[in-house]
N, C-alpha and C positions, 0 to 999 in steps of 0.2 A: 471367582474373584479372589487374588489372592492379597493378604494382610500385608506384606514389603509392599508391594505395589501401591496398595491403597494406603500405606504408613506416608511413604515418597509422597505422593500428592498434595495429599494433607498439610506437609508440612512446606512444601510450595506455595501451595495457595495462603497458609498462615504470610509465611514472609511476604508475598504481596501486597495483602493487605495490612501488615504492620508498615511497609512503605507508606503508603496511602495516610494512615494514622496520624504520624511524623510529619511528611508534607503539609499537613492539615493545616499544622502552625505556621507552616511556611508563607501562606498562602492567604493572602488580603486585601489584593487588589485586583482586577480586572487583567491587568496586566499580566501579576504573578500568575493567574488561571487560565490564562492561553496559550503565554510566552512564558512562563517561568522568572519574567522580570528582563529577557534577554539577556541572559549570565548561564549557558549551557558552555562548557566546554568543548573542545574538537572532537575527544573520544565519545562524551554524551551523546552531544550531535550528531555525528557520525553513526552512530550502533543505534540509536534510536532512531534515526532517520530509516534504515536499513529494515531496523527489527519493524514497522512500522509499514513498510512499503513490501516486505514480502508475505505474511502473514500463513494461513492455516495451506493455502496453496502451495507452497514451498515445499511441503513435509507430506500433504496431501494429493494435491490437485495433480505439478508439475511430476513426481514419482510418479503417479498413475498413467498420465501421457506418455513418460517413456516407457514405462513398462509395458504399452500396449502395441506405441509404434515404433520403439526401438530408438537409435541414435535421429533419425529423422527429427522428432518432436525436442530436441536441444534447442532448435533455430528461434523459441521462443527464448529459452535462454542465453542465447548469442543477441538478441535483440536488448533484452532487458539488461544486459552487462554495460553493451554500449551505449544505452537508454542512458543508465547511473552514473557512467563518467562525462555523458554530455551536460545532464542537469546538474552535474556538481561545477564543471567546467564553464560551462557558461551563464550558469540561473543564480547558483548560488551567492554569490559575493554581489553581483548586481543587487539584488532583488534585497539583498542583509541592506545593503547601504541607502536602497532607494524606500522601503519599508519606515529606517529610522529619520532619511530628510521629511518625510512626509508626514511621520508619528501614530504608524498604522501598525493595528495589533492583527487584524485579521485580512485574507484576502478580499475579501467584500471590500474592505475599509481601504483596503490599499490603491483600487482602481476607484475607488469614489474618490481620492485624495488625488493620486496621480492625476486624473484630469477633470479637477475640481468640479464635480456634480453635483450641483445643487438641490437637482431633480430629486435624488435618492434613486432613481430606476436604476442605474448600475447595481448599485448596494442588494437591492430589493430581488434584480434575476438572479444575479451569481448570488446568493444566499439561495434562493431556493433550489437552483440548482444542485448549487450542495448539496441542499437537505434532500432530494431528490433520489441523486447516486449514492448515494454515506447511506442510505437505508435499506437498497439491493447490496453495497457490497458489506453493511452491519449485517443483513442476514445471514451472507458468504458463511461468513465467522462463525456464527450462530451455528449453522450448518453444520462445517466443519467438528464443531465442537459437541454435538450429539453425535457423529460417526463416531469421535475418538471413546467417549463414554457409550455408547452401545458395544463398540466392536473391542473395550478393553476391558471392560465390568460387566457387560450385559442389561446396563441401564436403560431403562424407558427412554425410547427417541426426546416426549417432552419433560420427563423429569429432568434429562443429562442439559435441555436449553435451558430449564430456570436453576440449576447449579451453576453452570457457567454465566447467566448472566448477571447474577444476585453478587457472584467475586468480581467481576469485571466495574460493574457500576459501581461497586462498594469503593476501589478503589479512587476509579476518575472523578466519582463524585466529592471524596474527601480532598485531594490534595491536588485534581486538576492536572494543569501541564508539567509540573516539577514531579507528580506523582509516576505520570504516565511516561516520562523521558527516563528516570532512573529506572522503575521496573523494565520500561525497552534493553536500557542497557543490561541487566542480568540475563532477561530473554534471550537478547540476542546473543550474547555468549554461550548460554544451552541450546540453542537452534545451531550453532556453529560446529561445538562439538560433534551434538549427537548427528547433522550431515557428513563429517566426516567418517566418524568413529565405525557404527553402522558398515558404511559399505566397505571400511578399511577393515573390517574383521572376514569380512565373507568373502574380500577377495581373496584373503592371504586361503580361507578353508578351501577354494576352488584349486589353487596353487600357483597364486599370483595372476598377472595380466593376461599371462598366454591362456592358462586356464580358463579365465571369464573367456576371452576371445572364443577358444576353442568350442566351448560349454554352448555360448549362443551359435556360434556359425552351426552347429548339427542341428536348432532349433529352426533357424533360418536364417540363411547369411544375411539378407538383408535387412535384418533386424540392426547391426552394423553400418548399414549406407547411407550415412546422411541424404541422400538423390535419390532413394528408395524410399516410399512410400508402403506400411506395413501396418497393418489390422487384423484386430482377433474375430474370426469365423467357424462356425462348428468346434469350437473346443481348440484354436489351435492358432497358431501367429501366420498369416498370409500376405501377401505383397499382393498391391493394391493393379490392378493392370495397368493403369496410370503412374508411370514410374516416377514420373516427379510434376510437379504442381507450381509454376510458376507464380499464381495466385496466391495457393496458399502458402507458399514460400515466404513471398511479401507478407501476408497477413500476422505469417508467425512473426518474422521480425519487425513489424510494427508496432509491438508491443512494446518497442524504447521508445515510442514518439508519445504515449502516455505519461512517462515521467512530468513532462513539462509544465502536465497540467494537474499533477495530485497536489489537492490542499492540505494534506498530514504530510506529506513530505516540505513542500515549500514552507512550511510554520516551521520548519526545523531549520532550515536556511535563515530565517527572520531570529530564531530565539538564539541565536549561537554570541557570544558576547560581544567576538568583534570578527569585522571580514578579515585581518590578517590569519585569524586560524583557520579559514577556508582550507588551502593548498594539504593543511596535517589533514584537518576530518573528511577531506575528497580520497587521500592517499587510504583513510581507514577502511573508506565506506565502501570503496570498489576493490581492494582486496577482500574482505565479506561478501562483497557480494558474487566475485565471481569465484571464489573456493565453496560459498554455498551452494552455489545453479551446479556446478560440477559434481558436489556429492548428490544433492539431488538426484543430479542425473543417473552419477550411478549406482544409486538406490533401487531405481527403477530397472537399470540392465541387470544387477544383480540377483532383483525379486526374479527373471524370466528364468533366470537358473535350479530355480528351488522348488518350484511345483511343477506337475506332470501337466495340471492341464492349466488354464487363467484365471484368475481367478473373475468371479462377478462385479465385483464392485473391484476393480482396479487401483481406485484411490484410496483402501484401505490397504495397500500394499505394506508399504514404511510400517503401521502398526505391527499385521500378521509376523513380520519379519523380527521385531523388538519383541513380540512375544515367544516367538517359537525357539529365540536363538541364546537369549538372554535369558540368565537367571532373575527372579523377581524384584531383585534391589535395584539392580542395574535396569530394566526392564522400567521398573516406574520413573527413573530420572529420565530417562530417553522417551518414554511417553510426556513426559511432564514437558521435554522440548517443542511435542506439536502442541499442548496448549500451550504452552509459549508463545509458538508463533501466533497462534488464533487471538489472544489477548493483546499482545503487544499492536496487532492491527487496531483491533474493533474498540481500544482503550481512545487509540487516536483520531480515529472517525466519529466517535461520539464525542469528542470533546470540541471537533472540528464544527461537527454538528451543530451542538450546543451553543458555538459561539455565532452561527450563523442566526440563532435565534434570540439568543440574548444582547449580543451587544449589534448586530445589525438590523433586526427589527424591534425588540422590546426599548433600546436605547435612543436609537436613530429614528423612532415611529413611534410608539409608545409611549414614554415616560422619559424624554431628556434630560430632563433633571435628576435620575437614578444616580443613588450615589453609589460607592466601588463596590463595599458591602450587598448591597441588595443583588446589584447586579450580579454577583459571584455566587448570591443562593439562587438568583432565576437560571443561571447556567449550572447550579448545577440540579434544577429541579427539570431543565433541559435534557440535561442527562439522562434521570430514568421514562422523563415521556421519549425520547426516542428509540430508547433500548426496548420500548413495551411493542410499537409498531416495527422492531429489529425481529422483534423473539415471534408473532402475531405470522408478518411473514416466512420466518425459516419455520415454522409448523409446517407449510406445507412441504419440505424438503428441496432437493433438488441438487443440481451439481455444483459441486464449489469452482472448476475450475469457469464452469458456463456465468454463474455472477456473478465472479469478480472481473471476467473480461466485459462485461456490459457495462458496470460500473468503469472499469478503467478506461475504455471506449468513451463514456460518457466525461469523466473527467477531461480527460486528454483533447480531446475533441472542440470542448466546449471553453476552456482554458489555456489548453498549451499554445496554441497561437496567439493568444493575446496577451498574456505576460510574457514571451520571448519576445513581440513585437514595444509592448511598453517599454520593455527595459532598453532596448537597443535602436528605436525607431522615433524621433524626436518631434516627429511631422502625427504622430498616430493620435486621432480625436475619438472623445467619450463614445460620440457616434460610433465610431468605427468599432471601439471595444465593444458596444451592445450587441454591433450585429454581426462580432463574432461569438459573443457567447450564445446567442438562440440559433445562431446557423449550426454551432456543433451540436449544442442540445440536438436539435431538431432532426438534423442527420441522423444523430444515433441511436432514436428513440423510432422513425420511422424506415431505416434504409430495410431493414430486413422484413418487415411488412408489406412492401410493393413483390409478389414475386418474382417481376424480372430482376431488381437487383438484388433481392435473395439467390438468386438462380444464377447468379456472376460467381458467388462463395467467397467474399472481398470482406476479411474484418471491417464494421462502420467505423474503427478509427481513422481507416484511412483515408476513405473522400470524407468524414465526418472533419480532419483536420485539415484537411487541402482547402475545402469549400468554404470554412473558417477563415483560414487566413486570408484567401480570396475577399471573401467578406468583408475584413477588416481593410484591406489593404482599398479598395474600393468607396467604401462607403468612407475611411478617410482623405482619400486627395478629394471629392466631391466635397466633405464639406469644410469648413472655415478654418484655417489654420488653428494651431493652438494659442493661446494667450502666453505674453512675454516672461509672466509669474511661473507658468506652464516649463516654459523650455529650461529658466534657472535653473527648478530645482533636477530638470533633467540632468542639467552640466552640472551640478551640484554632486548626484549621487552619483554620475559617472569620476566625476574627478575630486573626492573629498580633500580636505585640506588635512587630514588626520585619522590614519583610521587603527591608532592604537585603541585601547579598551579604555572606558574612565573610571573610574574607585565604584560608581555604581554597578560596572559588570563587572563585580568579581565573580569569579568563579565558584561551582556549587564545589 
């Protein structure tokens, strides 16, 4: 373990948590603790959007898929690119303007508003939906973050998850959403770097592009073919006898149809001050994200250059690589990026979390008379009960790229059809939203349980999202149009009369 390395750290995780600190005061109302007040600027929004939706997988998960199946396993980040520019294009500015006609702080709140639900059952599934997936993919995180302290210090699997998660809560619990949006924004700037940096070093030692080229094609050229299909066996990179996989083709790029329905991403579209800075923090947020899936990428093609045989644990690629090649200073900041990525996630899911339990069942069921204060300590005493069932689950380990695609599956699934249809479908009834939220749930939770259609090999986002919208689309022309109050504020949020910023969203 050495002393630079562990100095870098240390003094990362101080400034975090001195963020957190700071925010503290910021931070007084329900509002402030979800949204920020909705006063996040283009560049916040944008970077914390990002840092937020890519997480410990970025640096982990994705490096490891290519370094095992070569240019092939991109198609996840070709998907997820065009995922980012479709939710910023067409989710975002909708969803900012229909959020503020209706006066809703959380996705729960926003579909119980949009089609005036008396019931509370809207509120009541998608909350626990939420709470459901935000706890497979908190554990992700969790995960993620004992690999990087095992494999950088030699730390106890469970000591490295109550390190990580005693700095992470400390944070989101103090200063909430204004806490968790600035430290994304620093995050994501060291997650940016150090994807670039990384493989722009080792490509120049190979001796440029031709060299990497050259370097893999004697490994196996078709570790190079995106149409080739390539696995590590006996020690050594093989092409799969199935040379391409139309299946899993679709499944890799189906990983953009998730965007539509992540709750830590969509809260960043709601907290941005006004929809005219959409257009800047779309233009931020998909330049990041697609120079990051690229270095990523080739992180992964790089690592296949540097060892004789593969390594075991593939997803600890990106570390071995920051330790073997970097001297120790440099070395801890570029570690300090994949915790980065891992916090900048699981800050946002727990706060997502949180609010699924405080303001839509403790406020909405509970205690309606809570006033802002109370409310803002039950979220965030929210906070460490779900970080405990986070940390409870990643004990038993597992692969980070395998939970965050179940949770993303389950988000996307369960969600993305039904706020693309809200926002753009004027005809769509409360009914209809219900039974698409339990049809994706329910797809995604059971498709790969029946053998036969495990035995198709079909990410469940994909019928998990089709049979959703199906759902929706069904279960509302059958029932009762919507009410007149209904379609206003439709034409309301589609066409405001004004969508400058007002003196209360200034900027942070």
């Amino acid at each position: 373990m050495n002393l630079a390395t562990i100095i870098t750290f240390v003094i990362y995780l101080i400034g975090m948590l001195l963020i957190g600190l700071w925010t503290y005061r910021k931070t007084n109302t329900i509002s402030d603790y979800f949204l920020g007040g909705r006063k996040l600027n283009s560049w916040v929004a944008a970077m914390s959007a990002q840092a937020s939706d890519m997480s410990g997988w970025l640096l982990l998960g994705l490096p490891g898929a290519i370094y095992v199946t070569g240019l092939n396993g991109m198609w996840i980040a070709i998907g997820l690119a065009v995922g980012t520019y479709l939710n910023w294009q067409f989710i975002a500015k909708r969803l900012r303007r229909y959020t503020e006609t209706v006066n809703s702080i959380t996705i729960p709140d926003y579909l119980e508003n949009r089609f005036k639900d008396n019931t509370k059952v809207i509120r009541v599934f998608s909350a626990l939906t939420i709470i459901l997936f935000f706890l497979f993919y908190a554990s992700s995180g969790m995960v993620a973050g004992a690999v990087l302290f095992e494999q950088a210090f030699g730390i106890d699997y469970n000591v490295a998850l109550l390190v990580g998660s005693v700095v992470i809560v400390s944070y989101t619990f103090l200063g909430g959403f204004l806490a968790v949006s600035l430290t994304d924004f620093i995050q994501g700037i060291l997650m940016f770097c150090a994807l670039l940096l990384v493989p722009a070093v080792l490509i120049v030692s190979l001796g440029g592009f031709s060299g990497l080229w050259g370097t893999i094609s004697d490994i196996n050229v078709d570790l190079l073919n995106i149409m080739k299909t390539v696995g590590v066996e006996d020690g050594t990179w093989a092409t799969n006898i199935t040379s391409f996989s139309i299946i899993g083709t679709i499944s890799l790029l189906a990983w953009g149809l998730g965007y539509f329905g992540q709750p830590h991403i969509l809260t960043r579209f709601m907290s941005i001050r006004s929809a005219s800075e959409i257009p800047k923090a779309r233009l931020i947020a998909v330049v990041w994200v697609v120079l990051s899936l690229i270095g990523a990428g080739f992180v992964g093609l790089v690592g296949i250059t540097q060892f004789d045989t593969p390594l075991e644990n593939p997803e600890s690629i990106f570390i071995i690589l920051v330790q073997t090649l970097f001297n120790p200073w440099v070395a801890g900041i570029l570690l300090a990026a994949i915790l980065a990525a891992i916090m900048s996630t699981i800050d946002s899911q727990l706060l997502v979390s949180s609010s699924a339990i405080a303001e839509d069942f403790y406020k909405q069921i509970l205690r309606k008379e809570a006033s802002e204060k109370e409310l803002v300590w039950i979220s965030r005493a929210s906070v460490i009960f779900i970080s405990v069932i986070a940390v409870i689950l990643a004990k038993n380990g597992g692969n980070v790229l395998e939970l965050v695609s179940y949770a993303w599956a389950g988000f996307g699934a369960a969600f993305g059809p039904v706020i693309i249809l809200s926002l753009y479908w004027k005809r769509m009834t409360r009914y209809g939203a219900l039974a698409g939220i339990l049809t994706g749930t329910f797809i995604v939770i059971f498709w790969n349980e029946i053998p036969v259609l495990n035995a198709i090999g079909l990410y469940e986002l994909v019928p998990g999202f089709v049979l959703a919208t199906v759902a929706v689309v069904l279960v509302s022309m059958i029932d009762r149009a919507p009410s007149a109050e209904i379609e206003a504020e439709f034409n309301q949020s589609i066409y405001p009369n004004n969508e400058q910023p007002t003196e209360k969203y200034k900027s942070i």
